[in-house]
Each structure stands twice: as C-alpha cells, then as structure tokens.
Backbone and ligand atoms as CSV (ligand in chain L), in Angstrom:
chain,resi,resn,atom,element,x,y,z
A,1,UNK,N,N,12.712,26.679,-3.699
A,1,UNK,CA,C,13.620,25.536,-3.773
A,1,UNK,C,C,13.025,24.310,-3.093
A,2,UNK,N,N,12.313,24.432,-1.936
A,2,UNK,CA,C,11.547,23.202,-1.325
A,2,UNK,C,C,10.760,22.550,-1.851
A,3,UNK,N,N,10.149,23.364,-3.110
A,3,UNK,CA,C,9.066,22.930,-3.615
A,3,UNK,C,C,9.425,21.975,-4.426
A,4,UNK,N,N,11.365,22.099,-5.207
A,4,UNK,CA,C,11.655,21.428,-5.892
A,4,UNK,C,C,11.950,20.111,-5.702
A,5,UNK,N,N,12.539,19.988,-4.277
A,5,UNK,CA,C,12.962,18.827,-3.128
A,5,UNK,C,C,12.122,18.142,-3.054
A,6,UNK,N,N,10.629,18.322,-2.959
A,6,UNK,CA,C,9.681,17.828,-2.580
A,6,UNK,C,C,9.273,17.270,-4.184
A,7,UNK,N,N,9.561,17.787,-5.145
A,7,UNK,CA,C,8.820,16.857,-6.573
A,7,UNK,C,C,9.993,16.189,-6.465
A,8,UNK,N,N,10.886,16.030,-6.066
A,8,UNK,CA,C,11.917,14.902,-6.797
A,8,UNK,C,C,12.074,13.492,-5.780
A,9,UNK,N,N,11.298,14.211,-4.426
A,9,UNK,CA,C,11.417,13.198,-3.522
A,9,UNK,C,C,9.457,12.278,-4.219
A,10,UNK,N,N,8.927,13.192,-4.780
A,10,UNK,CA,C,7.520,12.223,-4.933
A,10,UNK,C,C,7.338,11.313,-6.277
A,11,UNK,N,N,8.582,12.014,-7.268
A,11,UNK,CA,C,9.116,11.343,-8.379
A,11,UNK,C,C,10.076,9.918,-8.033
A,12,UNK,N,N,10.826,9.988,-6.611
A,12,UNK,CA,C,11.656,8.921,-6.722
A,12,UNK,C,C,10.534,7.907,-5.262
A,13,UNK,N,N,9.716,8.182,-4.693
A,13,UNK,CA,C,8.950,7.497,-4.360
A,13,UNK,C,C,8.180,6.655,-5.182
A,14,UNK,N,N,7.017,7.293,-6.307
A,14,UNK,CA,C,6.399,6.665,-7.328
A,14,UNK,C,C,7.476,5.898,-8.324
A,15,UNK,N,N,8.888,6.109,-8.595
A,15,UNK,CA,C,9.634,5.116,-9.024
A,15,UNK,C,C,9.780,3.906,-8.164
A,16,UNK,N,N,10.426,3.947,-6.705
A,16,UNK,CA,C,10.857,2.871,-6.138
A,16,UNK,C,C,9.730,2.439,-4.826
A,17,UNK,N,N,9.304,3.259,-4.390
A,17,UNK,CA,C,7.990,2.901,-3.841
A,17,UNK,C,C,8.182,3.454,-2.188
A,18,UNK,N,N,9.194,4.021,-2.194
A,18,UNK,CA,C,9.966,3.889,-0.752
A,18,UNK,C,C,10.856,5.462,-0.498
A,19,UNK,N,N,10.993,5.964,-0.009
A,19,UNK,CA,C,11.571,7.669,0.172
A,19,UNK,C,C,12.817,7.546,0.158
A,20,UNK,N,N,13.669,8.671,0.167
A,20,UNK,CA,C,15.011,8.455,-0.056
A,20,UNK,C,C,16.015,8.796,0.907
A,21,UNK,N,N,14.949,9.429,2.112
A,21,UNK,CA,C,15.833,9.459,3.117
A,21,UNK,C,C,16.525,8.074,3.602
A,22,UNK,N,N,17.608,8.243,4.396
A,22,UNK,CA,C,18.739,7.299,4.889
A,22,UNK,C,C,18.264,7.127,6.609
A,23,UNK,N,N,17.914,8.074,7.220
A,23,UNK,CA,C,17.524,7.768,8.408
A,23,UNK,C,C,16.111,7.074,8.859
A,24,UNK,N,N,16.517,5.572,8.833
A,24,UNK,CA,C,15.580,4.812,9.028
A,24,UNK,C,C,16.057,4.170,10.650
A,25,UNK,N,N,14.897,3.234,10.752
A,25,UNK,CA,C,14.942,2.548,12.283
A,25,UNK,C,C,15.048,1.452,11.792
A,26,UNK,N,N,15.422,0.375,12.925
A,26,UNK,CA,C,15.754,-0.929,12.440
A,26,UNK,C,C,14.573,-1.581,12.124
A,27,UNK,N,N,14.892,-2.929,11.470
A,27,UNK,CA,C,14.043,-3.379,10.613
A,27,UNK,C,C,12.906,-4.415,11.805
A,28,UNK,N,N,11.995,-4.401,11.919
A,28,UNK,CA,C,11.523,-5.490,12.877
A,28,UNK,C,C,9.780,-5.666,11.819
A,29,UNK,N,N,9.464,-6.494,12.770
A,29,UNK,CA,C,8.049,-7.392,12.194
A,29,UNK,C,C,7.275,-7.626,13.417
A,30,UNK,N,N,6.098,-6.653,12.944
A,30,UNK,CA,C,5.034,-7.214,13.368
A,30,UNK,C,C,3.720,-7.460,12.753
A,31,UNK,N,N,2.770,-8.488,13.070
A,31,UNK,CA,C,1.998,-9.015,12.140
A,31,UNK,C,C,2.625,-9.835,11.465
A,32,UNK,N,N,3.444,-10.173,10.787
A,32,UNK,CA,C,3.920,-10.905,9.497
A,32,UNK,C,C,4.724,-9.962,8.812
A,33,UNK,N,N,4.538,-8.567,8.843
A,33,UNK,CA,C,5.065,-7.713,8.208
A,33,UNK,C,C,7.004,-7.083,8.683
A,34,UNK,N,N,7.375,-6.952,7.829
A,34,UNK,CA,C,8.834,-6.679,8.185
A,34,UNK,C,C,8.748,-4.906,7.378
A,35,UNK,N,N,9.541,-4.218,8.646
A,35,UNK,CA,C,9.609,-3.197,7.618
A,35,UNK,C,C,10.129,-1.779,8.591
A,36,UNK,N,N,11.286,-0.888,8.210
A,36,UNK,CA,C,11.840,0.104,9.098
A,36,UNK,C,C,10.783,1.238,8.951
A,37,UNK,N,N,10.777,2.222,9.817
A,37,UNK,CA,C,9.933,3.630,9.665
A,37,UNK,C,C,11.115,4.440,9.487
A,38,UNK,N,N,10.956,5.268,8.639
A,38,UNK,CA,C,11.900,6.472,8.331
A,38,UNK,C,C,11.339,7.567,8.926
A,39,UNK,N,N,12.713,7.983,9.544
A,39,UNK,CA,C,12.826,9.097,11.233
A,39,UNK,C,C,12.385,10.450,10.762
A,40,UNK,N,N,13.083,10.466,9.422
A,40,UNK,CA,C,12.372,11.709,8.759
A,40,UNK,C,C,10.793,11.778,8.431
A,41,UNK,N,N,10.572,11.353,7.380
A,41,UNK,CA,C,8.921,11.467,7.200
A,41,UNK,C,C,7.829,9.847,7.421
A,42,UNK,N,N,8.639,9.103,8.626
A,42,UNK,CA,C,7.514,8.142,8.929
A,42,UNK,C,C,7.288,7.760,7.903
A,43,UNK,N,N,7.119,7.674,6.790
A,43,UNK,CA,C,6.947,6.036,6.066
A,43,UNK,C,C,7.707,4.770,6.243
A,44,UNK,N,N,6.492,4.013,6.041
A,44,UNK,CA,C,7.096,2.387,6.338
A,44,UNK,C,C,7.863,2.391,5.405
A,45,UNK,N,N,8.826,1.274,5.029
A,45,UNK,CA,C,9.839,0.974,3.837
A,45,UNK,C,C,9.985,-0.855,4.569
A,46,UNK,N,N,9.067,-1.413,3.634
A,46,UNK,CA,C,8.784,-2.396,3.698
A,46,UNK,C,C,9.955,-3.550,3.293
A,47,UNK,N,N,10.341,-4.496,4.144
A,47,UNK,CA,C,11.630,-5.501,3.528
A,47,UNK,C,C,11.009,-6.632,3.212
A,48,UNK,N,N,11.799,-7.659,2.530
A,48,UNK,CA,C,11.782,-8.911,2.766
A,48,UNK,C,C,12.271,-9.508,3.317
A,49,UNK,N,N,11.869,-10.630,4.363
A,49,UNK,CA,C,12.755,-10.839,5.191
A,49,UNK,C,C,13.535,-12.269,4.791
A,50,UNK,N,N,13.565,-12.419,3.134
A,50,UNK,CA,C,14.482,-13.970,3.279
A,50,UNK,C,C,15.672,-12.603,2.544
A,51,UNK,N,N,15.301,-11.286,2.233
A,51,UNK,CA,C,16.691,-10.826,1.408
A,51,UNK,C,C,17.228,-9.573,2.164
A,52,UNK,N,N,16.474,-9.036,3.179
A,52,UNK,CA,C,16.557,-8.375,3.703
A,52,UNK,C,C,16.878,-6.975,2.436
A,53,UNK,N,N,16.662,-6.875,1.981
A,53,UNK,CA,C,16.401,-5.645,0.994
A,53,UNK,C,C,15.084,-5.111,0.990
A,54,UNK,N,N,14.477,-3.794,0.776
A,54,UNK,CA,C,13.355,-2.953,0.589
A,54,UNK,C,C,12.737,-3.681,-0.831
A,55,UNK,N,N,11.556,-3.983,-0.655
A,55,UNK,CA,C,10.377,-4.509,-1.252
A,55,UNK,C,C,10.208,-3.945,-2.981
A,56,UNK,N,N,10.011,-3.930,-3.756
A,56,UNK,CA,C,9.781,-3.277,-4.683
A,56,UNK,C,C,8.733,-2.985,-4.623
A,57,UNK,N,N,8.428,-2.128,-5.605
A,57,UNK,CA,C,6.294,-1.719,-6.034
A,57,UNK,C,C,5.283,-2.813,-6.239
A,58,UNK,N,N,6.176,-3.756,-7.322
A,58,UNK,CA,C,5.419,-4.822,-7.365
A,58,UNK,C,C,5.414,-5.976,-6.595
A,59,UNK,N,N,6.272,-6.124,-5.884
A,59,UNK,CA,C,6.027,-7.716,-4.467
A,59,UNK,C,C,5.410,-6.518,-3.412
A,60,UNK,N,N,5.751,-5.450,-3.489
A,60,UNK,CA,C,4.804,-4.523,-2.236
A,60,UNK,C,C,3.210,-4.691,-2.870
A,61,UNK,N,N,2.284,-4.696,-3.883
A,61,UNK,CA,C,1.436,-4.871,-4.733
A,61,UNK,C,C,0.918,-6.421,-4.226
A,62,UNK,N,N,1.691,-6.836,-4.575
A,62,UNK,CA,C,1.427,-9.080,-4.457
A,62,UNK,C,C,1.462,-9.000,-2.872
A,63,UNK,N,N,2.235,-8.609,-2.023
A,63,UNK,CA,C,2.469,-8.304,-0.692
A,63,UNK,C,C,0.623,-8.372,-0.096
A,64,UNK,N,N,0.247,-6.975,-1.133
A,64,UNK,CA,C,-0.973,-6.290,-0.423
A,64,UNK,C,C,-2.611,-7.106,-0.954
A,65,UNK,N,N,-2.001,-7.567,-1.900
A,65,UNK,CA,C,-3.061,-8.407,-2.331
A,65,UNK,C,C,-3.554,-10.007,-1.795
A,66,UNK,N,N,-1.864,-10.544,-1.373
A,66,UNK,CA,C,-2.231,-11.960,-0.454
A,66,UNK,C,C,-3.174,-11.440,0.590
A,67,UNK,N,N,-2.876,-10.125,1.239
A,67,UNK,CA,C,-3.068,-9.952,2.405
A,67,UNK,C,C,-4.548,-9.603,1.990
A,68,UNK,N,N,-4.704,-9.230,1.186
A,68,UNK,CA,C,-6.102,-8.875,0.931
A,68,UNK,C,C,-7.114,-10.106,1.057
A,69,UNK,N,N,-6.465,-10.539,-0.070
A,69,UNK,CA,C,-7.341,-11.990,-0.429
A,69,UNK,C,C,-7.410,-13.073,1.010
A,70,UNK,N,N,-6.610,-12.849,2.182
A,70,UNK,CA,C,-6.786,-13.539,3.305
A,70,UNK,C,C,-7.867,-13.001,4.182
A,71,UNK,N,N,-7.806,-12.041,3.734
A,71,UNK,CA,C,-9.340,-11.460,4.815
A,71,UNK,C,C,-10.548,-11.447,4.036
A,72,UNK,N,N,-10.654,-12.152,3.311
A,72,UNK,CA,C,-12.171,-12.289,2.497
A,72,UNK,C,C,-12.707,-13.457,3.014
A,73,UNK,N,N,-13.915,-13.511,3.727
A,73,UNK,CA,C,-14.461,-14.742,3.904
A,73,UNK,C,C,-15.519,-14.498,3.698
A,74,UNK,N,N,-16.334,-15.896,2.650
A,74,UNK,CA,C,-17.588,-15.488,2.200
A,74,UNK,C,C,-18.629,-15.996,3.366
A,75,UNK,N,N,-19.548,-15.224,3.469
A,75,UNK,CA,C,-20.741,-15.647,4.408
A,75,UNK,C,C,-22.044,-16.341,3.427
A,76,UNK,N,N,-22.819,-16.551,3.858
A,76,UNK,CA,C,-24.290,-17.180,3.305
A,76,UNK,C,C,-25.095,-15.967,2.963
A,77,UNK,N,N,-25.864,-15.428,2.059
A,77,UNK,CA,C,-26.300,-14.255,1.523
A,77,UNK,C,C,-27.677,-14.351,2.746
A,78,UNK,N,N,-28.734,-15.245,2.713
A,78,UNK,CA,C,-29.657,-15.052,3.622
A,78,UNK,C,C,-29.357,-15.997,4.914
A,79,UNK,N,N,-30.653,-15.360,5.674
A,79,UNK,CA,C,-30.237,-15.869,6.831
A,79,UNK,C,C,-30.597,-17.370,7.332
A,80,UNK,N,N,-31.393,-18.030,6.398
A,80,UNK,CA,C,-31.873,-19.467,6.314
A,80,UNK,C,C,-30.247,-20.024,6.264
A,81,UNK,N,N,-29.970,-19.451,4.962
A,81,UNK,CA,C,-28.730,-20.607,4.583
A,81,UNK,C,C,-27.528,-19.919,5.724
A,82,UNK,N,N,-27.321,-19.208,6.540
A,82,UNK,CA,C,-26.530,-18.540,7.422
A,82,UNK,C,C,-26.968,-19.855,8.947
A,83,UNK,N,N,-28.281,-19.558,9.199
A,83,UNK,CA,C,-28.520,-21.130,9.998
A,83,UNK,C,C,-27.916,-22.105,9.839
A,84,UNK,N,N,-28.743,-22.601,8.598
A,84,UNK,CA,C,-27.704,-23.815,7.990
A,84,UNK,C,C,-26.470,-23.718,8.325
A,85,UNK,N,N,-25.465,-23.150,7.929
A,85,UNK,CA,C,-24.542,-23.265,8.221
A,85,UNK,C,C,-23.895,-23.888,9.599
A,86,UNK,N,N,-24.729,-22.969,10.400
A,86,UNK,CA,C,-24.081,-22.625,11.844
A,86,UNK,C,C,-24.868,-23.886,12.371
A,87,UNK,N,N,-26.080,-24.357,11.951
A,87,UNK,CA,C,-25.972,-25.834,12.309
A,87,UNK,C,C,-25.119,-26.841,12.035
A,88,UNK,N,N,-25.091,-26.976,11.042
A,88,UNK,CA,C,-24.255,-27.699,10.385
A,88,UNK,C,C,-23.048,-27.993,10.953
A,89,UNK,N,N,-21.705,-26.581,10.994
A,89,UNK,CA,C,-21.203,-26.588,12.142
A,89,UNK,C,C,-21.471,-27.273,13.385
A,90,UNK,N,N,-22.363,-26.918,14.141
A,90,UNK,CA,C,-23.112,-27.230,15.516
A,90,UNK,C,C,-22.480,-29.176,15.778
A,91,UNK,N,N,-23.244,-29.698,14.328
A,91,UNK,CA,C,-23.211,-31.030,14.210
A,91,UNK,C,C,-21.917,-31.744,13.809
A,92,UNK,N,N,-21.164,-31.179,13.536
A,92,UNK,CA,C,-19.719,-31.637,13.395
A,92,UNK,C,C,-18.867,-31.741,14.481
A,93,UNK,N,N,-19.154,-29.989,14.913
A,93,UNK,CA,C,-18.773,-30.218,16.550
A,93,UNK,C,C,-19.110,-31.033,17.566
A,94,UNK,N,N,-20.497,-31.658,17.625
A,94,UNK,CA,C,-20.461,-32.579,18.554
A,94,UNK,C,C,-20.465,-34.040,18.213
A,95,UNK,N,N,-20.345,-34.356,16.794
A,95,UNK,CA,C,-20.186,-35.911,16.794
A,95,UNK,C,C,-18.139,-35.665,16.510
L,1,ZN,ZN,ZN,11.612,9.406,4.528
C-alpha cells in the first residue's frame, strides 16, 4: 500500500510541482527567495510573494532561469585580453 502513496504523491508533485502534504512552516525569504519547508518530507514549496500562493512549474522554471542567467558573467577567453581588461578598469578607477 505505501508503495501506492508514494506513486500518487510523485504523480501529484510532477503535476503541481510542490507535495501534498499540509504541514508546512511559515513562509519567509531568504536570498530573494520566498518559500515554506514541508515538516513532512522537507521540500521547499516555493511562493510568490506579491500573491502569496505556491509558485507553479512554470514561474518556478522562469524563477530558475532569471536566477540562472544572473550568475553568468562572461570573462576574456585569454589572458592578454583578461589584462586588458583589468587595466582598463585600473584607468577608470583612477581618473
Ligand atoms: Zn511534503
């Protein structure tokens, strides 16, 4: 029978993105991120915080991708043009 509990809880996860237990913790933010842990099996269950409702799959998706795309910073491939740079810099900073 557990085994069955357990496909219907991984069926309604991959639907809504989020578990179905009820015993969650309150909602708080850190990082930027808003979102309760559920007491039962510790997953996050991510909110929004202008609706205060649980995230869907897809703004959880767009969610993970801003966040992605904010930590990409391109560097200079060699280390000439990596100088450059950091001179360059250098010279802005002091005039
Ligand atoms: Zn849970």
């Amino acid at each position: 029978m557990r085994w069955i509990m357990e496909f219907f809880q991984s069926v309604f996860e991959a639907i809504f993105g989020y578990c179905r237990h009820s015993n969650l913790s309150r909602p708080f933010t850190i990082e930027g991120q808003t979102y309760k842990v559920c007491m039962d099996c510790s997953q996050q269950v991510f909110y929004s915080r202008d609706t205060m409702l649980p995230l869907s799959r897809r703004e959880l998706r767009h969610l993970r991708a801003e966040q992605a795309a904010a930590a990409v910073s391109i560097m200079p491939a060699t280390a000439e043009a990596r100088e450059a740079v950091i001179g360059r810099a250098h010279k802005t900073a002091a005039a």
